[in-house]
N, C-alpha and C positions, 0 to 999 in steps of 0.2 A: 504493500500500500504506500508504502513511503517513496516508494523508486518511482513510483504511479506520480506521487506529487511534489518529487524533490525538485521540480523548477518556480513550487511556489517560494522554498526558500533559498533559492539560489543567490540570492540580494544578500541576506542577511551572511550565506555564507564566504561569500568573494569580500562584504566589508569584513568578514572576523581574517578571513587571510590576510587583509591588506596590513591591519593589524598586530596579528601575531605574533610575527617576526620584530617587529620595534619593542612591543609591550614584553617578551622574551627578553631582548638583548636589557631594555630600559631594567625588568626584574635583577638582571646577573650583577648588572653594574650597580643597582639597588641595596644588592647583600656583601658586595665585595667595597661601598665605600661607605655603610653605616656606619661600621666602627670609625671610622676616620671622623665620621661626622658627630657621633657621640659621644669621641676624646676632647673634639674641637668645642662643644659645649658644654664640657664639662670645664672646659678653661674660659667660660663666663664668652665665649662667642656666640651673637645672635643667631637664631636661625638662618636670617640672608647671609649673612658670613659663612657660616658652616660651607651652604651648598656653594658658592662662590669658591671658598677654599677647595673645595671636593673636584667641581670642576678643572679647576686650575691643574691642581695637581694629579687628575687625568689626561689633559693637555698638555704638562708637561713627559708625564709618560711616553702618550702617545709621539710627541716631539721626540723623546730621546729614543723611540725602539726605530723613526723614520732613521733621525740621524748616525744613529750606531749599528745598526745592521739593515739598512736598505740596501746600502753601496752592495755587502757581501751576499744578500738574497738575490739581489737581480743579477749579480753575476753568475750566481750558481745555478739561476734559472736557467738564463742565458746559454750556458753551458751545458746545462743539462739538456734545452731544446736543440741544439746544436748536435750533440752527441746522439739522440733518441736515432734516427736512422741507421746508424752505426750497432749503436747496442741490438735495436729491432735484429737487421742483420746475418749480427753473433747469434744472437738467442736461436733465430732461423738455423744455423747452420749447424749449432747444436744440435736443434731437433733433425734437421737430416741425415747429420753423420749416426745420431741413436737411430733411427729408422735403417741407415747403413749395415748396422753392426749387430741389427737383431739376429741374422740368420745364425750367426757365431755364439747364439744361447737361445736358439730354437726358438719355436714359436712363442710368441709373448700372448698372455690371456688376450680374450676377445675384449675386454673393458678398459682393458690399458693399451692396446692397438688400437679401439677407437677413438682414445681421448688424444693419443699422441696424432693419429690422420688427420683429427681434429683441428687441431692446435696447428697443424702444420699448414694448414689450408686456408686459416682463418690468421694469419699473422700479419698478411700482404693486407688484408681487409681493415682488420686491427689501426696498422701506418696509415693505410688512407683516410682511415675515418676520426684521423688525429688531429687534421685539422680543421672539423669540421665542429669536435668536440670543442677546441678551442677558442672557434669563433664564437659558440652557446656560452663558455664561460667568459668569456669578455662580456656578452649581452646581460649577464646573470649578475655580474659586477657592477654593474653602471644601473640595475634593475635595485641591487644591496644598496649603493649606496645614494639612490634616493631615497629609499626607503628607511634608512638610517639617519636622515633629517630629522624623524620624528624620535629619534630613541631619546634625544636631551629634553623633550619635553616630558616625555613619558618621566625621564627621571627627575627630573625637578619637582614634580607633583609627587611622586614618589617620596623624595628627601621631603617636601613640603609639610607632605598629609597623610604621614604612612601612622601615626596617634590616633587620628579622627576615624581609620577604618573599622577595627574593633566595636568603639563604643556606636557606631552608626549603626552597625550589625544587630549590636546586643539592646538597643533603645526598641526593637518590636519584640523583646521577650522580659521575662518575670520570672523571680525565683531560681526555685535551680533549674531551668529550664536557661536562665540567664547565665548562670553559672559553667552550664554544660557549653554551652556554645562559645564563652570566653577560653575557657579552659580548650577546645579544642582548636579553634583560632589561632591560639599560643602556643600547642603544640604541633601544628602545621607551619608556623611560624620559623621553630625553632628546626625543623626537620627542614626545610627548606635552606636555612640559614647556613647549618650545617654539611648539608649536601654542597650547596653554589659554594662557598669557602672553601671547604676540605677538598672537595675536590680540585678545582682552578688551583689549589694551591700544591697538590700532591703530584699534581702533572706540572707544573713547575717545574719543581726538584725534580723531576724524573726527566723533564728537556734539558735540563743545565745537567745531571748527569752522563746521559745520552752525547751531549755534542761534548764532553769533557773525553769520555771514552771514544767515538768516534774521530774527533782532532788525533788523540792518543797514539793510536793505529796508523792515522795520516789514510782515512776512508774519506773520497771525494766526495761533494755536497756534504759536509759534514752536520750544516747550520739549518738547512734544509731538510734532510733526514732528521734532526734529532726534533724539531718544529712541526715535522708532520707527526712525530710520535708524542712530541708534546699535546697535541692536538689530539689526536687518535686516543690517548689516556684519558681522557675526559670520557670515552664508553668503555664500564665496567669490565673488567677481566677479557674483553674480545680485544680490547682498540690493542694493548699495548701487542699482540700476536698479527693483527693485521701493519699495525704499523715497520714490526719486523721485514716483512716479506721484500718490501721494494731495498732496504737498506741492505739483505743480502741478494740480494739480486747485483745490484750495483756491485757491490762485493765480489761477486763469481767473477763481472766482467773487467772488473779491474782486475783482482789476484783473487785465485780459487781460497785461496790460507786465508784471509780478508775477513769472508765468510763465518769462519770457525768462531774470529776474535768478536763478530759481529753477535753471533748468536750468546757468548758472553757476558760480552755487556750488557744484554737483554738481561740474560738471564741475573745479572747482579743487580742489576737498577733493581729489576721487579723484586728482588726479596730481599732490597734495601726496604723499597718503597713497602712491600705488603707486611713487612716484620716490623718495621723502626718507625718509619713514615706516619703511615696512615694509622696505625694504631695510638699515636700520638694526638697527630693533628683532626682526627675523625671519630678516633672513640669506638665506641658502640652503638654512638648514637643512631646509626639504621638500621642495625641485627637483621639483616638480611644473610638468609644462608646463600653461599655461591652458584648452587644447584638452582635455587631459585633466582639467580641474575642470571642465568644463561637463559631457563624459560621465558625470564619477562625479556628479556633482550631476541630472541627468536621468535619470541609471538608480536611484539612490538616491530620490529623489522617486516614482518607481513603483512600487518595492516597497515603502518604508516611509513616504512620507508625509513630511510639516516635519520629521519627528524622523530621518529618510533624508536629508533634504537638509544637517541639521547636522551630522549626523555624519560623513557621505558621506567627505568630505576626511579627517580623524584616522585614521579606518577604513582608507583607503586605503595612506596614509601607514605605519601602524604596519605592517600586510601589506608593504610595498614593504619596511620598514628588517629585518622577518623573510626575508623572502626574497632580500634582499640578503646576511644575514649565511650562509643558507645555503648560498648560492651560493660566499663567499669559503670555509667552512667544505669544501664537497667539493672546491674549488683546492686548498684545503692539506694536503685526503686523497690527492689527486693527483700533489704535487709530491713529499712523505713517500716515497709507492710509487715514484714514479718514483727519488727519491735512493737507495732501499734496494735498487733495481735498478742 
C-alpha cells in the first residue's frame, strides 16, 4: 500500500535528504566542540563568545590541515592517478601469468577459475570506467559542498539551543511520565556523545599510527593510505580490514616484502587501538557485543548502503539505551503496584 502511495510523500522525502547530510555533519561537529564550548563558559565567556571561539578554532583547524598537508595529499593523488594505469596493468599481468601456470597444479576448482576469468575480463572494463567514476565524484563534490553551506547554521543553533531541547520535550508530560522521558533524553544524549567522540577520536590515533608505520617502511602514499584508514575506522570492526586491502595492494606492486610489514602495522595499530585505546577513551559505555556489530553492520549495509553501514552502530545503540530505559521504567510501574498492594 505504501509503494501504491509513496509519490504522495515524495516532497516530504527529497526535503529530509536535502537535509540530512548538513543536520548529520552540523550533529558530529555539535558533540566534538561542546566540550570546548562548556570549558569556554565555565571561564565566565558568554554564550556568543563561546560559539565564536568554537568557530574560530574550527577555522583555524581546518586552515592548518589545508596548509600542512594539502601540498602532500595532492601530490600523492596526483601520483597515485598517474600511476593507476600502470599498477591496473601489473595486477593484469599477474592474473594472466596465474591463468598461465595453472596447468602446472592441474585443474583449479570450478569457483576459483570462474572468479579468476572473471576478474581477468572485467579489469580493461574496470580502467575505462575510471574515468567516468571520476567525473561522478567531482559532480558529488561540488553537490557536498553546497550543501555544506548549511552545516554552520545547523551548528550555531545547535551550540545556541541545544538547553531549551529537553525541557520543550518534557513541558507536554507530568510526573514520572516526565521523568521517564528526561531520563531517557539524557541517556540518548550521552550515548551519542560518547559514540561521535570516542570514536573520531580513536581513529585519530589509529591514522597518526598508521602513517607513522607506513613513513617507517618508506610505503608510497603513505598520508593517503593511512587517511583513508583513518576514515574507514570510523565503521566498527569492518573499516579498519577494508581499509587494509588497497595499502597492500600498493604494497605487492611496489615490493612483495612491503606487504608483510603492511599487514603488521595493521595488525599492531588494531590491538593498540582495541586493548589500550578504546577501552580508555570509550569505556563501556555501548556494550555492544562484536557479533552483534557485524549483524547491525550487514543488515544496515542492505538497506541503506555506506550511509547504513555508518550509522548502523549509533542507530542501534541509541534504540538499545530507549528500550532499556523502558524497560526499567515498566519495573518501576510494577514495583509502585505491587507496594500499593
Amino acid at each position: 500500500m505504501f509503494m501504491q502511495v509513496k509519490s504522495i510523500f515524495s516532497p516530504f522525502l527529497t526535503i529530509a535528504q536535502a537535509i540530512f547530510m548538513p543536520l548529520l555533519l552540523g550533529g558530529v561537529l555539535f558533540y566534538l566542540s561542546r566540550p570546548l564550548q562548556k570549558w569556554l563558559e565555565s571561564k565566565k565567556f558568554p554564550r556568543w563568545a563561546s560559539i565564536i571561539s568554537v568557530f574560530v578554532v574550527i577555522g583555524l583547524l581546518i586552515w592548518g590541515f589545508i596548509a600542512l598537508l594539502s601540498p602532500v595529499l595532492t601530490k600523492q593523488v596526483n601520483a597515485l592517478v598517474d600511476n593507476t594505469p600502470e599498477m591496473v596493468e601489473e595486477v593484469e599481468d599477474f592474473v594472466n601469468y596465474s591463468i598461465s601456470q595453472r596447468k602446472k597444479f592441474g585443474e583449479l576448482p570450478e569457483a576459483i577459475q570462474t572468479t579468476i576469468d572473471s576478474a581477468s575480463g572485467k579489469i580493461e572494463t574496470i580502467a575505462v570506467s575510471a574515468g567516468g567514476l571520476i567525473v561522478k565524484f567531482v559532480q558529488n563534490v561540488f553537490q557536498g559542498v553546497f550543501l555544506l553551506v548549511l552545516v554552520p547554521f545547523f551548528l550555531v543553533y545547535m551550540l545556541k539551543d541545544h538547553e531549551k531541547f529537553v525541557p520543550f520535550i518534557t513541558q507536554f508530560f507530568k510526573g514520572e511520565k516526565k521523568k521517564f522521558i528526561r531520563k531517557t533524553l539524557s541517556d540518548i544524549d550521552d550515548t551519542l556523545r560518547s559514540y561521535v567522540q570516542g570514536q573520531l577520536f580513536v581513529s585519530f590515533l589509529v591514522g597518526v599510527m598508521l602513517f607513522i608505520g607506513y613513513t617507517a617502511i618508506g610505503l608510497e602514499y603513505a598520508l593517503l593510505l593511512a587517511l583513508f584508514g583513518m576514515i574507514m575506522n570510523v565503521i566498527p570492526f569492518l573499516g579498519p580490514y577494508i581499509s587494509l586491502v588497497p595499502a597492500v595492494i600498493i604494497a605487492l606492486i611496489q615490493e612483495p616484502k612491503l606487504a608483510i610489514y603492511v599487514a603488521i602495522i595493521m595488525l599492531v595499530a588494531q590491538q593498540i587501538e582495541s586493548n589500550f585505546i578504546t577501552p580508555n577513551v570509550m569505556g563501556k559505555s555501548l556494550d555492544i557485543h562484536p557479533l552483534t556489530v557485524i549483524t547491525i553492520i550487514l543488515a544496515a549495509g542492505n538497506i541503506a548502503g555506506l550511509m547504513g553501514i555508518i550509522l548502523g552502530v549509533p542507530t542501534y545503540a541509541v534504540i538499545k539505551a530507549i528500550l532499556k530505559n523502558i524497560y526499567a521504567h515498566r519495573e518501576g510501574i510494577k514495583d509502585t503496584a505491587t507496594k500499593s498492594v
